[in-house]
C-alpha positions as CSV (number, residue, x, y, z in Angstrom):
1,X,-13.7,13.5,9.0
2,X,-11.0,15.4,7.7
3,X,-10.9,19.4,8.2
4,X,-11.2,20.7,4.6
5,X,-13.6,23.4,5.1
6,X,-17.4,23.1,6.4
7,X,-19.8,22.7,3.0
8,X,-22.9,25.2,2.9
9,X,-25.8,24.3,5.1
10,X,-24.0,21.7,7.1
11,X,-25.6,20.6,10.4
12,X,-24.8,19.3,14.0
13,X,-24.4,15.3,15.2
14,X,-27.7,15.7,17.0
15,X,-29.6,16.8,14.2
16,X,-27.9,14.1,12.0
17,X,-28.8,12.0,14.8
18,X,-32.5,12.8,14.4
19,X,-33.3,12.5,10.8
20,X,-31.4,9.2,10.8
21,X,-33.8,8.3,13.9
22,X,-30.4,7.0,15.8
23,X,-28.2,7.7,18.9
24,X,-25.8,10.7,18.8
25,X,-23.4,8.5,19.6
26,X,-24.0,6.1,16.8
27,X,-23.9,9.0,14.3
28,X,-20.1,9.8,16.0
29,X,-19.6,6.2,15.3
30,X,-20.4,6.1,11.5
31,X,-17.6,9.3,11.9
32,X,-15.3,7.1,13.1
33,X,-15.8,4.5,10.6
34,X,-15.7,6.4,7.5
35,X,-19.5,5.5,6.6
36,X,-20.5,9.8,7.3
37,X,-18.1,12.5,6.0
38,X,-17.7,15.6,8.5
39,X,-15.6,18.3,9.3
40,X,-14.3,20.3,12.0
41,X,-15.4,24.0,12.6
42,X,-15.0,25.9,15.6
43,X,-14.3,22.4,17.6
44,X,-17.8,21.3,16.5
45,X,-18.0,18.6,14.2
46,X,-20.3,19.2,11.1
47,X,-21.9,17.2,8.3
48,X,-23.2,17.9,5.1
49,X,-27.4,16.9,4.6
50,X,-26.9,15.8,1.3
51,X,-24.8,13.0,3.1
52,X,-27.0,11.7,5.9
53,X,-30.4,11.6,3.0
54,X,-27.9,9.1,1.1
55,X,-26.8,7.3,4.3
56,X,-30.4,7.5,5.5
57,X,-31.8,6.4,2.0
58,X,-29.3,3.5,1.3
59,X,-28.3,0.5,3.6
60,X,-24.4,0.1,3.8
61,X,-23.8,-2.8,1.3
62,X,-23.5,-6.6,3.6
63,X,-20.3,-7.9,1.9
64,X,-17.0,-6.9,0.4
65,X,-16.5,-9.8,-2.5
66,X,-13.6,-11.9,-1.8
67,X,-11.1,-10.4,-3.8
68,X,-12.9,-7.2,-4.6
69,X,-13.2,-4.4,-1.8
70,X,-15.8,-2.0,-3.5
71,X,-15.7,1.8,-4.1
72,X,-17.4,2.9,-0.9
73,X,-14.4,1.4,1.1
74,X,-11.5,2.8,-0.5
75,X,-13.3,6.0,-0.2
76,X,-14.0,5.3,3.5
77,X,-9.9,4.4,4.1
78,X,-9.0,7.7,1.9
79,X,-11.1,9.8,4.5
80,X,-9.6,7.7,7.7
81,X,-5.8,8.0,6.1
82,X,-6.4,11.8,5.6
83,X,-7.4,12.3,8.8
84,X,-4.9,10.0,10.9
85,X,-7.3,7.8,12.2
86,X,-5.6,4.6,13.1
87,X,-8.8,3.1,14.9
88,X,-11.5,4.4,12.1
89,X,-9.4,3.1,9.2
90,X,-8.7,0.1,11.0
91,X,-12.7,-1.0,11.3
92,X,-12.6,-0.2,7.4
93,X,-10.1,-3.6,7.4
94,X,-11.7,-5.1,9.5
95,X,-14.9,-5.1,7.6
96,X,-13.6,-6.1,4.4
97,X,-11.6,-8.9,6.2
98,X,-14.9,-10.1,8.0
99,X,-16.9,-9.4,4.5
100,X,-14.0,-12.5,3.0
101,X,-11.5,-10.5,1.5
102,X,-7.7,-11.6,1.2
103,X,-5.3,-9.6,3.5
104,X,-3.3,-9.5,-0.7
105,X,-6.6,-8.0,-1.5
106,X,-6.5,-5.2,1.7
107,X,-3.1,-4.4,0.3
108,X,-4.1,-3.9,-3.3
109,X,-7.9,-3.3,-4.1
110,X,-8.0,-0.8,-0.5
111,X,-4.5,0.5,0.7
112,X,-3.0,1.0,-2.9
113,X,-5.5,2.5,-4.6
114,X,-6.0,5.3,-1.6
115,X,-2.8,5.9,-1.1
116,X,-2.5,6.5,-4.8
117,X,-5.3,9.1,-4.5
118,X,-3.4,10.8,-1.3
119,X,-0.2,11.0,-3.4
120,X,-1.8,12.5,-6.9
121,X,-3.4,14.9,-4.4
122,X,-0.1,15.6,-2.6
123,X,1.4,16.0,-5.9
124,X,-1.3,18.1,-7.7
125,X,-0.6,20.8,-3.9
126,X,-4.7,20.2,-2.7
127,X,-3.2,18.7,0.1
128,X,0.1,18.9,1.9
129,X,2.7,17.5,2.4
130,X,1.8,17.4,6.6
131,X,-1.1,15.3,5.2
132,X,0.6,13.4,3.2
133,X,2.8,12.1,6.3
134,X,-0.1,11.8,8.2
135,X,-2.1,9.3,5.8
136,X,1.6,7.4,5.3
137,X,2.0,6.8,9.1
138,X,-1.3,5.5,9.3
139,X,-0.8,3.3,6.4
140,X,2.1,2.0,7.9
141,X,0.6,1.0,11.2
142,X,-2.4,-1.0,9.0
143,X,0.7,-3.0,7.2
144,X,2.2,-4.1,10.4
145,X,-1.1,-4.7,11.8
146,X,-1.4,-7.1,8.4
147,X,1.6,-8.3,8.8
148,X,1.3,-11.7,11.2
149,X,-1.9,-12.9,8.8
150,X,0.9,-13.5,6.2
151,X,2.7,-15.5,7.9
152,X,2.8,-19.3,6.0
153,X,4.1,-22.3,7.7
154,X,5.9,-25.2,6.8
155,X,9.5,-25.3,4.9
156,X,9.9,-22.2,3.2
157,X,10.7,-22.3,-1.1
158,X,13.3,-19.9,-0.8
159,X,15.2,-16.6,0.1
160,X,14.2,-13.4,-0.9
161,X,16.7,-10.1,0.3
162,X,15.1,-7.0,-0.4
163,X,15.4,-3.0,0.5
164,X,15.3,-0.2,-1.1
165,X,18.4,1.7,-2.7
166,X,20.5,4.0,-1.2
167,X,18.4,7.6,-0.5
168,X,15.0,6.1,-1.4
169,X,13.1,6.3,1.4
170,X,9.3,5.3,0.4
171,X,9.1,1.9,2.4
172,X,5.4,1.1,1.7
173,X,5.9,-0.5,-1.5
174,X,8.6,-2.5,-0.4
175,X,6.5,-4.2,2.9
176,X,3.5,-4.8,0.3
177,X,6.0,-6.7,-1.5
178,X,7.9,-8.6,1.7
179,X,4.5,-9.4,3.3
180,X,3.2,-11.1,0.1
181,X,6.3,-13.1,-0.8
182,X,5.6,-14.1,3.0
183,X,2.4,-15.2,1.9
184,X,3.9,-17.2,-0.6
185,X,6.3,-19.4,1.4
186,X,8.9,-17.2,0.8
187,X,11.7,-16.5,3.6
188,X,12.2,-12.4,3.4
189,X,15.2,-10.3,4.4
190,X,13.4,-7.0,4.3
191,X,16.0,-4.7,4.8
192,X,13.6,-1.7,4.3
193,X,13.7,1.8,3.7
194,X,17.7,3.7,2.0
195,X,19.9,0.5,2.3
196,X,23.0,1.4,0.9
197,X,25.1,-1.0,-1.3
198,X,27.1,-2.7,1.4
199,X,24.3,-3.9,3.6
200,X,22.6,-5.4,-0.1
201,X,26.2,-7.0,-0.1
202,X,26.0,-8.4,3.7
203,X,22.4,-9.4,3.9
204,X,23.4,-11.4,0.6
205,X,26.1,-13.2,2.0
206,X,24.5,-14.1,5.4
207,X,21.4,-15.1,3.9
208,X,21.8,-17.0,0.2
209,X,19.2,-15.5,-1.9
210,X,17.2,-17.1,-4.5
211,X,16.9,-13.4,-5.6
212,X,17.6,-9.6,-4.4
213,X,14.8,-7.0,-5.0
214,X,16.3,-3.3,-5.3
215,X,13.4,-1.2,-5.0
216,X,13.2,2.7,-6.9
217,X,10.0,3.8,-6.3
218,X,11.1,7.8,-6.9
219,X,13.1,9.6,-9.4
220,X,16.7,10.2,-9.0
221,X,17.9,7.1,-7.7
222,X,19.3,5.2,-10.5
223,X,22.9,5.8,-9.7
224,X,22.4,4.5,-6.1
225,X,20.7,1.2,-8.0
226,X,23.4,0.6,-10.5
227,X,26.0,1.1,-7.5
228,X,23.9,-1.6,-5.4
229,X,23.8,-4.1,-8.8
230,X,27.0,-4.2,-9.5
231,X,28.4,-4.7,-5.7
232,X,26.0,-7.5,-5.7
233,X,27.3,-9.0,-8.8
234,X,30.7,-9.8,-6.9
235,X,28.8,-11.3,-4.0
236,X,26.4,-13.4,-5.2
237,X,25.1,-15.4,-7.9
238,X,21.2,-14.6,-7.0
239,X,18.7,-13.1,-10.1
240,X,19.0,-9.4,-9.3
241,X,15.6,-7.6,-9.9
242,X,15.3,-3.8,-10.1
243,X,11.2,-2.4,-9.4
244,X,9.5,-0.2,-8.3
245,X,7.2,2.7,-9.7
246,X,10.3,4.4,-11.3
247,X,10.9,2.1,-13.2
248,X,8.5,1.7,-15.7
249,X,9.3,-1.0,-18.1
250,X,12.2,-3.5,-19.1
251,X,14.3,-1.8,-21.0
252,X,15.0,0.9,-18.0
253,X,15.2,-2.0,-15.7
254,X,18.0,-3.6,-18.3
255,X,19.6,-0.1,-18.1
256,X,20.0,-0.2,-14.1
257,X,21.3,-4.0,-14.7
258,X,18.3,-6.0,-13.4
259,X,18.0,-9.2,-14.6
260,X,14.8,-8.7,-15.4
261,X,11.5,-6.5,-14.7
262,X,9.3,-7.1,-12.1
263,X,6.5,-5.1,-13.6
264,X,4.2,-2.4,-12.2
265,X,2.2,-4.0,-9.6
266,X,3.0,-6.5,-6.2
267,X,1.1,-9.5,-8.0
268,X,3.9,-9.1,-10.7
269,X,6.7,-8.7,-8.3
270,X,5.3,-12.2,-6.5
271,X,5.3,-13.3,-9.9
272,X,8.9,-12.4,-11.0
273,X,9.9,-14.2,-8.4
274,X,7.8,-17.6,-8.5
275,X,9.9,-17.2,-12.1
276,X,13.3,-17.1,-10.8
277,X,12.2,-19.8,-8.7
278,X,10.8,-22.1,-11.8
279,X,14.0,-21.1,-13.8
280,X,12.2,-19.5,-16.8
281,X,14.0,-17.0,-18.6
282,X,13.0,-13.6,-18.4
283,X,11.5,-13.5,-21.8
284,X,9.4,-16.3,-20.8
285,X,7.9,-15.3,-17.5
286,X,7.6,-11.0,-18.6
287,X,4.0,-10.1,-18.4
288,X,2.5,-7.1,-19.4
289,X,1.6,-4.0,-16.6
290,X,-1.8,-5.1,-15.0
291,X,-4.0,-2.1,-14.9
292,X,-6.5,-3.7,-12.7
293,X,-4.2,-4.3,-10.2
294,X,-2.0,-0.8,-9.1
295,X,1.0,-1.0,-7.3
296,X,1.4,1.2,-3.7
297,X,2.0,4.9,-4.6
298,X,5.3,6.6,-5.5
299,X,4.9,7.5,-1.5
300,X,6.3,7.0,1.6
């Protein structure tokens, strides 16, 4: 539904509406949803024929495997984020919930891997940076909408404090992360998006960590962690972790003072942490990058 240009021979909602033999309106639906491309032109909303014939050939799979939201949906999010639409990407989660998946599995088999698209796109210039925003603001509603299903009860195993350093300001990452420790049993002090070194230092001391998460998700930033670290070594005795897509293995996570790597993806972040938690050393809880499993995008 995004505006990207109007593809060759594209026709009208009512004649997409006749050769699938349905309502107008339930041809605007499918827009709304994700399940039809269009685009704008002229204020009138067009589709491409090649589309309906596979939407009119093929039934929209029933179920979304527990665990494994397929292809079609992360495409149908992509074209929802891209165009800002809260509601239709919305139903996209809602599907996949209804369908059994895991909100852990909305965060990392649908929202990751789109936003990962939006961001190689933003990066390569096909789209800009206007869209880019757009697609992250609507990402960020989905998380908070996601948020309260996290939510465990019962005594909690532990204190995690975590933000990201001082003029980072991608936040996404970090609330994958906070949500999923949540999930967990995990209490969170998710002090979000450019936390400078002193609030690390404050949040540390009013809430007793088990650990502190410093997040680098962009270049540039590796003063502002080491700055953070080494504050936070005088205030606490908590395992000090430094992630995020910047840093890409353990020796640069060494080299910013972490205790030890958190790996690529959330799943490895939960996992660093269960580690602290079970007192292995970090040689004997580091696991290699899981490629089936990508992290949120060097993004907002």
């Amino acid at each position: 539904m995004t505006d990207v240009g109007t593809p060759p021979g594209a026709i009208g909602l009512e004649e997409a509406a006749t050769r699938l033999g349905v309502h107008y309106m339930t041809v605007y639906r499918y827009l709304r949803t994700g399940r039809l491309p269009a685009t704008k032109s002229g204020g009138v909303w067009k589709v491409d024929p090649r589309d309906v014939e596979r939407l009119r050939r093929g039934p929209e799979p029933a179920a979304v495997p527990r665990g494994a939201p397929r292809a079609w949906a992360v495409d149908r999010i992509l074209d929802r984020l891209l165009a800002g639409d809260e509601v239709g990407a919305w139903s996209v989660v809602e599907s996949a919930l209804a369908s059994g998946a895991e909100p852990a599995d909305v965060h990392l088999e649908l929202l990751a891997p789109a936003l990962r698209v939006i961001g190689d796109r933003w990066e390569a210039g096909s789209i800009g940076v206007g869209d880019e925003h757009r697609a992250s603001v609507v990402a960020r509603r989905l998380l908070d909408r996601l948020g309260p299903r996290f939510n465990r009860r019962g005594k909690k195993r532990g204190t995690v404090v975590l933000g990201a350093v001082a003029g980072e300001r991608h936040e996404i990452p970090g609330t994958m992360v906070a949500d999923q420790l949540r999930g967990a049993g995990f209490e969170v002090v998710d002090l979000g998006a450019d936390t400078p070194a002193p609030s690390f230092v404050a949040a540390a001391r009013a809430h007793p960590p088990l650990c502190v998460l410093l997040s680098v998700t962009g270049p540039g930033h590796e003063a502002a962690a080491r700055t953070a670290v080494a504050a936070l070594r005088s205030a606490t005795a908590a395992s000090l972790m430094v992630g995020g897509a910047a840093v890409r293995d353990a020796e640069a996570a060494i080299a910013l003072g972490s205790d030890r790597w958190t790996g690529t993806d959330v799943r490895q972040v939960v996992a660093a942490v269960e580690a602290v938690r079970a007192g292995l050393s970090p040689a004997a809880s580091a696991a290699p990058p899981s490629p089936a499993s990508p992290g949120p995008p060097a993004r907002r």
